[in-house]
N, CA, C and O atoms as a CHARMM CRD file, in Angstrom:
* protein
*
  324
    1    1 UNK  N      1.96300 -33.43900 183.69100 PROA 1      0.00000
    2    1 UNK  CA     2.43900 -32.47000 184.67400 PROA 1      0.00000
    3    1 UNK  C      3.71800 -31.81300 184.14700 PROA 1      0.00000
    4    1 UNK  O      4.60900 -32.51700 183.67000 PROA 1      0.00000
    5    2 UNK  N      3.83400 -30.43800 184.22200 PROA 2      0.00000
    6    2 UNK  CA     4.83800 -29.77000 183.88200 PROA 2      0.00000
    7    2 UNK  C      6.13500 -30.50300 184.31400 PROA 2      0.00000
    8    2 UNK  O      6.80700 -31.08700 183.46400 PROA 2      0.00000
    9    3 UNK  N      6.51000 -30.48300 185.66700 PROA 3      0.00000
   10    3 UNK  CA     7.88300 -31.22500 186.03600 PROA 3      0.00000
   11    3 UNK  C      8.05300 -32.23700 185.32800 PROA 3      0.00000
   12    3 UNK  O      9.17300 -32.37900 184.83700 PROA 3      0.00000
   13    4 UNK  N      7.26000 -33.01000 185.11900 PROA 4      0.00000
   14    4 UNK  CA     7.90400 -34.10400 184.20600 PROA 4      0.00000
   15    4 UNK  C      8.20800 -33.88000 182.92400 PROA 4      0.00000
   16    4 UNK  O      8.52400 -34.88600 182.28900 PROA 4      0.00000
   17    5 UNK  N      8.20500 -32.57800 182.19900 PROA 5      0.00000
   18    5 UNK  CA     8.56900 -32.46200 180.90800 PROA 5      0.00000
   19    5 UNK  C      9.98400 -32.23200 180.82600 PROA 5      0.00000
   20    5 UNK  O     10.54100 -31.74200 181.80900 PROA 5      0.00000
   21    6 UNK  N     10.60400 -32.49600 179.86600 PROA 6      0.00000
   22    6 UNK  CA    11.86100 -32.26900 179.32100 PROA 6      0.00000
   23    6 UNK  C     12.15900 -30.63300 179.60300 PROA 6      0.00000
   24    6 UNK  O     11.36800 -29.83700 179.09500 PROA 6      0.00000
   25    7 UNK  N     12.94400 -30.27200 180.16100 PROA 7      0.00000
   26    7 UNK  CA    13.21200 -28.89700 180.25700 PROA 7      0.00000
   27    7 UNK  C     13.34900 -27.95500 178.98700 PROA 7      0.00000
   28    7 UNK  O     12.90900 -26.87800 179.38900 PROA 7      0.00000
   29    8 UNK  N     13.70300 -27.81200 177.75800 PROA 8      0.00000
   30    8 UNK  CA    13.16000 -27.50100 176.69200 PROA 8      0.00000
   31    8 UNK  C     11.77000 -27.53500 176.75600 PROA 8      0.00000
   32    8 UNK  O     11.52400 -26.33100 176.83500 PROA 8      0.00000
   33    9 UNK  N     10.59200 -28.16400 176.77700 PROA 9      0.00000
   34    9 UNK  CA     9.09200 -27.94400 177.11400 PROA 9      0.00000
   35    9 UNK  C      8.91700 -26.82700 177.55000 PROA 9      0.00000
   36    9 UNK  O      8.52800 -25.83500 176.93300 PROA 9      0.00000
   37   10 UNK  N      9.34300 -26.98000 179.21800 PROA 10     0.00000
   38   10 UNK  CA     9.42000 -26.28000 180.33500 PROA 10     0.00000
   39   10 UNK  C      9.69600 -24.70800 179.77900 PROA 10     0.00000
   40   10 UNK  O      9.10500 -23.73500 180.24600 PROA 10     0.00000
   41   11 UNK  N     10.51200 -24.64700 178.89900 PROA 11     0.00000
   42   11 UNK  CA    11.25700 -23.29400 179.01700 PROA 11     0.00000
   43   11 UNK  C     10.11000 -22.84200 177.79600 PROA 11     0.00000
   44   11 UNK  O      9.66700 -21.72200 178.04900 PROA 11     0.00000
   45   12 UNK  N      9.56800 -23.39400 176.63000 PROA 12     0.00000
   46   12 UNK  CA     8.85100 -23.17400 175.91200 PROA 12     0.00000
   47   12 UNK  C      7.40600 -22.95900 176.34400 PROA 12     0.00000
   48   12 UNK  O      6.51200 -22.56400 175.59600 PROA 12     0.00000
   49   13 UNK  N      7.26400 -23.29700 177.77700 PROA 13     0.00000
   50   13 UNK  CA     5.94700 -22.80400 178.56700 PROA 13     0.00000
   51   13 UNK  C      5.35800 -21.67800 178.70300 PROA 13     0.00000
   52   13 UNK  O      4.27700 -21.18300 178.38400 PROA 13     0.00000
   53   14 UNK  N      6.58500 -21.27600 179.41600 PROA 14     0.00000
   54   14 UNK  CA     7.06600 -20.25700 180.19600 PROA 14     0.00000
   55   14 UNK  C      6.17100 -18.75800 178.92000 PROA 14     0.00000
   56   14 UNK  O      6.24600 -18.52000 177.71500 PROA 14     0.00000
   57   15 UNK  N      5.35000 -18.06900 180.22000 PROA 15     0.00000
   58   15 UNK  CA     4.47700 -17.17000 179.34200 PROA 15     0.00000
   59   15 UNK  C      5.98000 -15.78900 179.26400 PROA 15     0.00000
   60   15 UNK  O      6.02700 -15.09400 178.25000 PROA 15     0.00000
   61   16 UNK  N      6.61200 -15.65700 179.92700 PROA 16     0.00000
   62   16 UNK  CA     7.82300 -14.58900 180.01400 PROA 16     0.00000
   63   16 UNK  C      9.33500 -15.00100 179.85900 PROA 16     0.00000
   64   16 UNK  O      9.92200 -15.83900 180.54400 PROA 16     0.00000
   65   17 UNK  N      9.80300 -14.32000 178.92200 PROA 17     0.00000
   66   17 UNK  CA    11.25700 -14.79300 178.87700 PROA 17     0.00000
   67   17 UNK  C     11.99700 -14.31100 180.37800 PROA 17     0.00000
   68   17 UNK  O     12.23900 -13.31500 181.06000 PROA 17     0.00000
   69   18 UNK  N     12.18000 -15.99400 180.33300 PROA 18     0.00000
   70   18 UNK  CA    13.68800 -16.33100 181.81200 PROA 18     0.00000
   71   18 UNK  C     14.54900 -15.60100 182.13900 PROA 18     0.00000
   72   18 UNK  O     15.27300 -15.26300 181.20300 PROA 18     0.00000
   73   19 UNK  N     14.73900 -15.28800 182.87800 PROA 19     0.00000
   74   19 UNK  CA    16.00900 -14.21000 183.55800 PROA 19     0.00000
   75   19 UNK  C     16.11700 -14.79800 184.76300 PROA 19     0.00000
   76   19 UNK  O     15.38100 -15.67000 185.22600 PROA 19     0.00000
   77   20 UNK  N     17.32300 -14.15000 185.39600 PROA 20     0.00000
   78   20 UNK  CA    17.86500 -14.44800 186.97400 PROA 20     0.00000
   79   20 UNK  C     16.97800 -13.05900 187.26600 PROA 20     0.00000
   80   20 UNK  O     17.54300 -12.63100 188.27200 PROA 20     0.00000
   81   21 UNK  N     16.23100 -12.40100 187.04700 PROA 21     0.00000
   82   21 UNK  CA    15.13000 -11.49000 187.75900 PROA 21     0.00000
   83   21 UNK  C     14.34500 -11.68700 187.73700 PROA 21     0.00000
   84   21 UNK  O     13.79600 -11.33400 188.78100 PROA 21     0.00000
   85   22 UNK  N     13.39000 -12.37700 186.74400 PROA 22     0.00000
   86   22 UNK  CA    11.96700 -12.89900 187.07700 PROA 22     0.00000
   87   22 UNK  C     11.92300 -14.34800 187.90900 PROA 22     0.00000
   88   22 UNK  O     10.92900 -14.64700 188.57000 PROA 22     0.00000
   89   23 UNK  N     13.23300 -15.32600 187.80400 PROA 23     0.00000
   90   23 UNK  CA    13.20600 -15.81700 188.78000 PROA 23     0.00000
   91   23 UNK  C     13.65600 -15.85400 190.50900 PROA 23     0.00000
   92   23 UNK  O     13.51800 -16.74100 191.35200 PROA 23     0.00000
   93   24 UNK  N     14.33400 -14.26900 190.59600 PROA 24     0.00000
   94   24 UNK  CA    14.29300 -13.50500 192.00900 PROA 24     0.00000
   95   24 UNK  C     12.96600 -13.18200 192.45900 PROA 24     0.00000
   96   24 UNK  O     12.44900 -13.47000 193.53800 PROA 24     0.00000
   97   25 UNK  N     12.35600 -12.37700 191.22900 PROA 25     0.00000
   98   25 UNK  CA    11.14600 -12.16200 191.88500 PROA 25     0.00000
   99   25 UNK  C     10.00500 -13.17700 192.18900 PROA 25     0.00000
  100   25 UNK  O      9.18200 -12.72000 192.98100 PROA 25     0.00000
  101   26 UNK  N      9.70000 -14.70800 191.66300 PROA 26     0.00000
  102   26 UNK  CA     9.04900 -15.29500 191.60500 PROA 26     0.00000
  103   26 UNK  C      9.44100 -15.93800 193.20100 PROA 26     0.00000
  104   26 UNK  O      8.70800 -16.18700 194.15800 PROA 26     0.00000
  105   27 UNK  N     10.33100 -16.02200 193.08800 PROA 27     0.00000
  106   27 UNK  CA    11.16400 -16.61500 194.54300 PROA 27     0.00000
  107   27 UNK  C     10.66700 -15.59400 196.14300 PROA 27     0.00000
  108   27 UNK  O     10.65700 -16.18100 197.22500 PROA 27     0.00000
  109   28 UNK  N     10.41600 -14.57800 196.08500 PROA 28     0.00000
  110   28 UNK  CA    10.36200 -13.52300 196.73300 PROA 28     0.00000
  111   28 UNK  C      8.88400 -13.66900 197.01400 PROA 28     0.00000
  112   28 UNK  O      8.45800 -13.48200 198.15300 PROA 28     0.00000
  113   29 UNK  N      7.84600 -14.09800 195.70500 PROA 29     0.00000
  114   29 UNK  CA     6.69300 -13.97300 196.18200 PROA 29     0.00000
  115   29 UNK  C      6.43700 -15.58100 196.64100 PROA 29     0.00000
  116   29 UNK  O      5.28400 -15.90800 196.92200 PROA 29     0.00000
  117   30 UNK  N      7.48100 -16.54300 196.71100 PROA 30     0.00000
  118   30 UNK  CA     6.66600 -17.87700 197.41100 PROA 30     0.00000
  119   30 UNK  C      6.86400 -18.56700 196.29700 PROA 30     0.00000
  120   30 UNK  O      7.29600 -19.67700 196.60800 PROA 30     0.00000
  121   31 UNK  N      6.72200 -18.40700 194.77100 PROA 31     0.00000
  122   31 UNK  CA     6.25200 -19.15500 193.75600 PROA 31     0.00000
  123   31 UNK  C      8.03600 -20.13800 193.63700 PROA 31     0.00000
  124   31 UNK  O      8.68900 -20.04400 192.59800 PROA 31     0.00000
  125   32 UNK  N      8.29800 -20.56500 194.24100 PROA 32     0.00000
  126   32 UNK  CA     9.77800 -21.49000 194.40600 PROA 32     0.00000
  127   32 UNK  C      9.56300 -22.47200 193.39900 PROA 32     0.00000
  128   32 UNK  O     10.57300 -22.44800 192.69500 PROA 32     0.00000
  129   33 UNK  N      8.54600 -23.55700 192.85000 PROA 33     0.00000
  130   33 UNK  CA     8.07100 -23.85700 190.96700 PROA 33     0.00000
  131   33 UNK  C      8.50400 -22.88700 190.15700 PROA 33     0.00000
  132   33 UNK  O      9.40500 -23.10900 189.34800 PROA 33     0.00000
  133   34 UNK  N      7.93300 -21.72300 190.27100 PROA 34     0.00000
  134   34 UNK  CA     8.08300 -21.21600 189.25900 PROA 34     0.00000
  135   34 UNK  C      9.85700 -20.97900 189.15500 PROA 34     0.00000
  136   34 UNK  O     10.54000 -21.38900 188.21600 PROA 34     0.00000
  137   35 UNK  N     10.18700 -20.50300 189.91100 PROA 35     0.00000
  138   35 UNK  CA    11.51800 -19.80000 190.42600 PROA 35     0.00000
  139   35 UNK  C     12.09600 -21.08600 189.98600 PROA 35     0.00000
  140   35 UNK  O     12.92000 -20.61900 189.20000 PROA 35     0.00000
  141   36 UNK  N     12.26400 -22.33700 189.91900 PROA 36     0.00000
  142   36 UNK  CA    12.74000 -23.07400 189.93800 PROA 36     0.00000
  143   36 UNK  C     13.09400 -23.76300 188.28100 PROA 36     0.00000
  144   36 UNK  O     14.07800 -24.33500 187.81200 PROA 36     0.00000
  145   37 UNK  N     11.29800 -23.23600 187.54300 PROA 37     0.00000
  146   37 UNK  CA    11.47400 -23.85100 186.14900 PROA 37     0.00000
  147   37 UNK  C     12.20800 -22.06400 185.86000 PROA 37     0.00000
  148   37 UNK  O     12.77000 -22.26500 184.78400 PROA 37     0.00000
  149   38 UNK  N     12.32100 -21.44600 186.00100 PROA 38     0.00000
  150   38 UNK  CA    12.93500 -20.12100 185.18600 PROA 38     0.00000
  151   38 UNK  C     14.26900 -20.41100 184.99300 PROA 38     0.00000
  152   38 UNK  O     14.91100 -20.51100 183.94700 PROA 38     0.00000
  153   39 UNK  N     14.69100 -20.56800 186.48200 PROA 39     0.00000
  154   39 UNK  CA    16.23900 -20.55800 186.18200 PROA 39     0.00000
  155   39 UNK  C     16.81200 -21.92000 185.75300 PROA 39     0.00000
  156   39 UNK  O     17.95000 -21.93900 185.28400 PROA 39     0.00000
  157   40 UNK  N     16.19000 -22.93300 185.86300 PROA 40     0.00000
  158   40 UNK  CA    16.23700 -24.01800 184.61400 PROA 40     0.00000
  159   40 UNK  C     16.76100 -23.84100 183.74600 PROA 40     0.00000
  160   40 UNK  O     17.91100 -24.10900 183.39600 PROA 40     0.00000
  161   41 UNK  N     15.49800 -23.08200 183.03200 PROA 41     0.00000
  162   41 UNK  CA    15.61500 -22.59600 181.41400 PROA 41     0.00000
  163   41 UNK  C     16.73200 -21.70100 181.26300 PROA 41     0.00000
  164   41 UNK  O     17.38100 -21.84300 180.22700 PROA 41     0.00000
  165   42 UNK  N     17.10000 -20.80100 182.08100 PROA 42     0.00000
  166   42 UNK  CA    18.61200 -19.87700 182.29400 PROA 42     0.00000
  167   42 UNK  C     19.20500 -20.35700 181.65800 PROA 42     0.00000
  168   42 UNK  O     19.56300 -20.19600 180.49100 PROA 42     0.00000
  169   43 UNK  N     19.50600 -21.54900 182.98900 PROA 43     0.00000
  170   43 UNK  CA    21.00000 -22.77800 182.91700 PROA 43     0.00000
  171   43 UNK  C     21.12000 -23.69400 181.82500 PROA 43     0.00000
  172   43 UNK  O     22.11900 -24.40200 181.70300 PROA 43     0.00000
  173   44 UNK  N     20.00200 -23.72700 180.88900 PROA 44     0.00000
  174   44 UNK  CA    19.91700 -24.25100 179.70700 PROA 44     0.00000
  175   44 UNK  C     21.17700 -23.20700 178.53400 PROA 44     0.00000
  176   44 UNK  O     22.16400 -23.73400 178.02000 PROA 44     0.00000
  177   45 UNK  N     20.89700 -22.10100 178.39200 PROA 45     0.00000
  178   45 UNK  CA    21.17100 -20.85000 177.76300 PROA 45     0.00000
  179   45 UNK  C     22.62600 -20.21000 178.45600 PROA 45     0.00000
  180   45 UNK  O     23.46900 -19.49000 177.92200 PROA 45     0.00000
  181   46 UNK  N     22.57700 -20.73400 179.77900 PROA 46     0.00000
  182   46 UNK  CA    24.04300 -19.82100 180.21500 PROA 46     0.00000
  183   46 UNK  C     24.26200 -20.76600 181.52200 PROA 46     0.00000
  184   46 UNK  O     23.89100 -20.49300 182.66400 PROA 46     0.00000
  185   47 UNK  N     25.07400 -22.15400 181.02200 PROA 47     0.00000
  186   47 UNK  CA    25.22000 -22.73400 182.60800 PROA 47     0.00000
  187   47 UNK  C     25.97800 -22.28100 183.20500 PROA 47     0.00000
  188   47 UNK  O     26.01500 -22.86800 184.28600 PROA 47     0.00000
  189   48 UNK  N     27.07400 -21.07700 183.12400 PROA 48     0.00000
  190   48 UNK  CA    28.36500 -20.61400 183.65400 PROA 48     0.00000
  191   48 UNK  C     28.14400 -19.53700 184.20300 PROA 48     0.00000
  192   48 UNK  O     29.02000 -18.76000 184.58200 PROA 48     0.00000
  193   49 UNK  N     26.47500 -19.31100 184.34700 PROA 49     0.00000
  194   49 UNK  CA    26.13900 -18.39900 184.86000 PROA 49     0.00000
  195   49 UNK  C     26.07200 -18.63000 186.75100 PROA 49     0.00000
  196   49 UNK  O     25.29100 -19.37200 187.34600 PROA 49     0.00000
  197   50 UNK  N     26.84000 -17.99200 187.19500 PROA 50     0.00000
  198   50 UNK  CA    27.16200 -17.65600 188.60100 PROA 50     0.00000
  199   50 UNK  C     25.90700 -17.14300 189.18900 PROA 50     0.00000
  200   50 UNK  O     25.32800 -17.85400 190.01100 PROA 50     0.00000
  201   51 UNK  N     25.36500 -15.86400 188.82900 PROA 51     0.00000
  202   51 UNK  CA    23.83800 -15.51300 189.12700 PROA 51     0.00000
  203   51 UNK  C     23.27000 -16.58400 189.43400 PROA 51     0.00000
  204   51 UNK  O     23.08600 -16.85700 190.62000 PROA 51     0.00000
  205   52 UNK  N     22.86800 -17.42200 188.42300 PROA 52     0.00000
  206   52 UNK  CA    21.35500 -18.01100 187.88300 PROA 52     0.00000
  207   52 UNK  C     22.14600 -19.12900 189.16700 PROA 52     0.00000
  208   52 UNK  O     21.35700 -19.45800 190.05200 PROA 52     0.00000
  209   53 UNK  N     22.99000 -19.46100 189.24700 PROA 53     0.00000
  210   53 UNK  CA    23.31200 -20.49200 190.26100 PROA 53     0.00000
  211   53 UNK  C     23.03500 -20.64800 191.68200 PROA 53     0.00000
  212   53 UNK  O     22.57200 -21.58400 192.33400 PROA 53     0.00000
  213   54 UNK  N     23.56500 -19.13700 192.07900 PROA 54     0.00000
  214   54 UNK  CA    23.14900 -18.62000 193.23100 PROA 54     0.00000
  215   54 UNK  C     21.57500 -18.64800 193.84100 PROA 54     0.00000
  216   54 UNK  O     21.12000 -19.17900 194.85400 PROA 54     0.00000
  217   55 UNK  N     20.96600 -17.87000 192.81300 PROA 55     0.00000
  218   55 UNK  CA    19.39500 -17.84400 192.52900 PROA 55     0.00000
  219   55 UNK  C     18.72600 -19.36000 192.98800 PROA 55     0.00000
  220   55 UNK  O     17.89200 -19.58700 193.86400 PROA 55     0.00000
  221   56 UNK  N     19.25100 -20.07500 192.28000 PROA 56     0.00000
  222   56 UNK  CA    18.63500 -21.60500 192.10000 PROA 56     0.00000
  223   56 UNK  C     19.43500 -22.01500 193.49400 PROA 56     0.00000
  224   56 UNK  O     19.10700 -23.19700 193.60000 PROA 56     0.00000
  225   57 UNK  N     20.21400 -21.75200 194.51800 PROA 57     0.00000
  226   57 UNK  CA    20.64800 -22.24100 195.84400 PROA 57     0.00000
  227   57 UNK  C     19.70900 -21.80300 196.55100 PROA 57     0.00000
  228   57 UNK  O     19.14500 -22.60500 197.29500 PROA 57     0.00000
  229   58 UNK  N     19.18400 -20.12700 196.51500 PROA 58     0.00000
  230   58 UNK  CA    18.25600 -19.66900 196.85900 PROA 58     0.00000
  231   58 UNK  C     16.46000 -20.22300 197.33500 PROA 58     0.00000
  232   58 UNK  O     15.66100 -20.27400 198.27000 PROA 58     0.00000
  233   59 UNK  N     16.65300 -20.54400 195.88000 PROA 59     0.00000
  234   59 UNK  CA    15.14700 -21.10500 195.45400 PROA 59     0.00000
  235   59 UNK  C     15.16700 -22.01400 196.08300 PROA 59     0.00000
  236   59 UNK  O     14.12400 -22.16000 196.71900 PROA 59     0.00000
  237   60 UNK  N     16.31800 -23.18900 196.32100 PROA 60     0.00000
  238   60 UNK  CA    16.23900 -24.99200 197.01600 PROA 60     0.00000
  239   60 UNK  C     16.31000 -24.60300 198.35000 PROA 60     0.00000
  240   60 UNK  O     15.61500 -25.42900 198.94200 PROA 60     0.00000
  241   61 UNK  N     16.91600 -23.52900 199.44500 PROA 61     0.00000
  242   61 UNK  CA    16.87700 -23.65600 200.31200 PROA 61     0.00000
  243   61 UNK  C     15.41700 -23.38500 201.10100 PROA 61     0.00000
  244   61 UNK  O     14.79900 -23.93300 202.01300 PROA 61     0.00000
  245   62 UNK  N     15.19600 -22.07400 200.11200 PROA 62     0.00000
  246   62 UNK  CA    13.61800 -21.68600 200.40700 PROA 62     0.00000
  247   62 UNK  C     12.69400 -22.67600 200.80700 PROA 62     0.00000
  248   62 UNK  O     12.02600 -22.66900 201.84100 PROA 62     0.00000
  249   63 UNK  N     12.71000 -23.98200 199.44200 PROA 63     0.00000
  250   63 UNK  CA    12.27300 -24.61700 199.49100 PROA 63     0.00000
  251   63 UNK  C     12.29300 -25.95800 200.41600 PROA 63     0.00000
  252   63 UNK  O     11.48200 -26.87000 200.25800 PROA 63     0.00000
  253   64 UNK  N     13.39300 -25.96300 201.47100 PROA 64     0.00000
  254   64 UNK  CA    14.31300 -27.04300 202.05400 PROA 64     0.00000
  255   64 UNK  C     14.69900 -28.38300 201.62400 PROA 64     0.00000
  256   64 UNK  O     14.35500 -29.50300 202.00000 PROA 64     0.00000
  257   65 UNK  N     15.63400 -27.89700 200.59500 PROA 65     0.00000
  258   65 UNK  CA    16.29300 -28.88500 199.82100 PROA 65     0.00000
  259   65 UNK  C     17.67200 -28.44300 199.99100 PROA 65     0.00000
  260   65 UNK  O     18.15900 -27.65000 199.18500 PROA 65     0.00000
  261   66 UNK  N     18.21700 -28.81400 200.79900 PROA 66     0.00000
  262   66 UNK  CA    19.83400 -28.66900 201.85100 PROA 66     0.00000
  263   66 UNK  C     20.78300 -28.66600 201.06000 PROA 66     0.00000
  264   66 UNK  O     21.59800 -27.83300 200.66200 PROA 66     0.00000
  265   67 UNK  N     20.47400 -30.17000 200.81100 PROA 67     0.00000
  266   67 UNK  CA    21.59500 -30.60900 199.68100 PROA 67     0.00000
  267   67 UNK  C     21.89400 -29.98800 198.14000 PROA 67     0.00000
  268   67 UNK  O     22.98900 -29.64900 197.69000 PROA 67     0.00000
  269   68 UNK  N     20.46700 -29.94100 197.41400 PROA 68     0.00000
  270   68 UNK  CA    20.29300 -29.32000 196.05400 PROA 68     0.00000
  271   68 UNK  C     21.15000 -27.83000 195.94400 PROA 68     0.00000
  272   68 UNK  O     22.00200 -27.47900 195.12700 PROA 68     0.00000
  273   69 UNK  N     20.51600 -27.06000 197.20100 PROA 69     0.00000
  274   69 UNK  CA    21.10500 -25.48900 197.31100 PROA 69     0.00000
  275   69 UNK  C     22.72700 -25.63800 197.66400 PROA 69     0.00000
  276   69 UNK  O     23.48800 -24.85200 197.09900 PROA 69     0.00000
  277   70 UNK  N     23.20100 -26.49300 198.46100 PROA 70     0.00000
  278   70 UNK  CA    24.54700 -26.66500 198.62400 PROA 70     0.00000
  279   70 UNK  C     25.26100 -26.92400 197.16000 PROA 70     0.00000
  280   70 UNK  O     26.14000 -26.11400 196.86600 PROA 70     0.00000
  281   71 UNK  N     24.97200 -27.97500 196.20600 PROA 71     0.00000
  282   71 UNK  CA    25.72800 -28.27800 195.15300 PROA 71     0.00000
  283   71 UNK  C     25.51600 -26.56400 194.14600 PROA 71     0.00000
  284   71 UNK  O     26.38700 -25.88300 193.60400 PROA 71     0.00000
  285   72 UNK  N     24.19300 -26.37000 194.22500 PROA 72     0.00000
  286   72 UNK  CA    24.31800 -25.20000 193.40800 PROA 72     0.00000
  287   72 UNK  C     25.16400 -23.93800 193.71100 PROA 72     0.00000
  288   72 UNK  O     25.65000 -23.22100 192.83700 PROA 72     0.00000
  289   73 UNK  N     25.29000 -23.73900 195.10200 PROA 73     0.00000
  290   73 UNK  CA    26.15100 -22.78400 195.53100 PROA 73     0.00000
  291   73 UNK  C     27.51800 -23.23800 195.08900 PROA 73     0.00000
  292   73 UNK  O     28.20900 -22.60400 194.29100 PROA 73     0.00000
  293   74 UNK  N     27.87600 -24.40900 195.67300 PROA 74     0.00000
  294   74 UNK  CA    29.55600 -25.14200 194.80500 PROA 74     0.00000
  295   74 UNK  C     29.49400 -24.59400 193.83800 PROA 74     0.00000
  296   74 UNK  O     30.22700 -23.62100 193.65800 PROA 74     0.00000
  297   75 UNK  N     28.37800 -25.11900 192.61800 PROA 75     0.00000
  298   75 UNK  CA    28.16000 -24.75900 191.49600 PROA 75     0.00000
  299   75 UNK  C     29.00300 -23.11500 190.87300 PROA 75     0.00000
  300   75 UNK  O     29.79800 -22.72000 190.02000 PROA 75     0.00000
  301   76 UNK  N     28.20400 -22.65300 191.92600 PROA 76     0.00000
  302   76 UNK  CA    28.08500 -20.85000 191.38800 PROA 76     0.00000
  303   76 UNK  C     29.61800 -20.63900 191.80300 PROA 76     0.00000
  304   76 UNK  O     30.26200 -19.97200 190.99400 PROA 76     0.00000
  305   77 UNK  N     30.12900 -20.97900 192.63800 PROA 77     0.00000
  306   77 UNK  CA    31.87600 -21.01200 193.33100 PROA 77     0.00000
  307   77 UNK  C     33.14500 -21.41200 191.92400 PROA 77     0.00000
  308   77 UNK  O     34.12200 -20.81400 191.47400 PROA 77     0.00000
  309   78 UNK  N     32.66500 -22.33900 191.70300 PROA 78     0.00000
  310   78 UNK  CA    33.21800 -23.01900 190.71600 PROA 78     0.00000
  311   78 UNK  C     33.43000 -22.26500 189.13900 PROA 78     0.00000
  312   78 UNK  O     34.30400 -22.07700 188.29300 PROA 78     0.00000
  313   79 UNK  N     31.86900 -21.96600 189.42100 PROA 79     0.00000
  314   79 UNK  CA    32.01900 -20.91400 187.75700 PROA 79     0.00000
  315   79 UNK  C     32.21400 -19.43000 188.31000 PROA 79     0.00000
  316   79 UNK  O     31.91600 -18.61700 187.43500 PROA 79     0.00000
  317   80 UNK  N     32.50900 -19.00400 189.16400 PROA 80     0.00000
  318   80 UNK  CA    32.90000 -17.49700 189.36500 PROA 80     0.00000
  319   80 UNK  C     33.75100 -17.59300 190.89600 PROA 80     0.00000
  320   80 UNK  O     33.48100 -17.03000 191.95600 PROA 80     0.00000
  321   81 UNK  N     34.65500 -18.34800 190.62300 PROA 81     0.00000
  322   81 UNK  CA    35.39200 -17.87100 192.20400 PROA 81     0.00000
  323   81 UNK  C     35.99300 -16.85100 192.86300 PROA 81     0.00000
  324   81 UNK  O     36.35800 -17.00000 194.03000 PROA 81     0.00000
């Protein structure tokens, strides 16, 4: 199963290179997996990224994961206050 791969895998899956826009839009249509391994692979490449942080608070709340979207929002605070 994909989730269980090492995130390097994950990002080497991936049929489209990662952005904080293909994982807005994946998020937008429901696909919150997908949205979820994209900005992964982001935060692999740019963890100081404020976007991709936000995005990924986005994606966990969508998904109702309270807590996950809370640290990531800290997250995104922290690297762009």
């Amino acid at each position: 199963m994909i989730a269980d791969a090492p995130p390097a895998q994950i990002c080497l899956a991936e049929h489209e290179t990662p952005s904080v826009e293909t994982a807005r839009a994946a998020r937008l249509r429901g696909d919150y997996d997908r949205a979820s391994r994209l900005l992964t692979c982001v935060l692999i490449d740019a963890p100081q990224s404020a976007d991709a942080w936000v995005e990924f608070g986005f994606v966990n709340l969508a998904s109702d994961e309270d807590e996950e979207a809370r640290a990531a929002f800290l997250r995104a605070l922290e690297t762009a206050p």
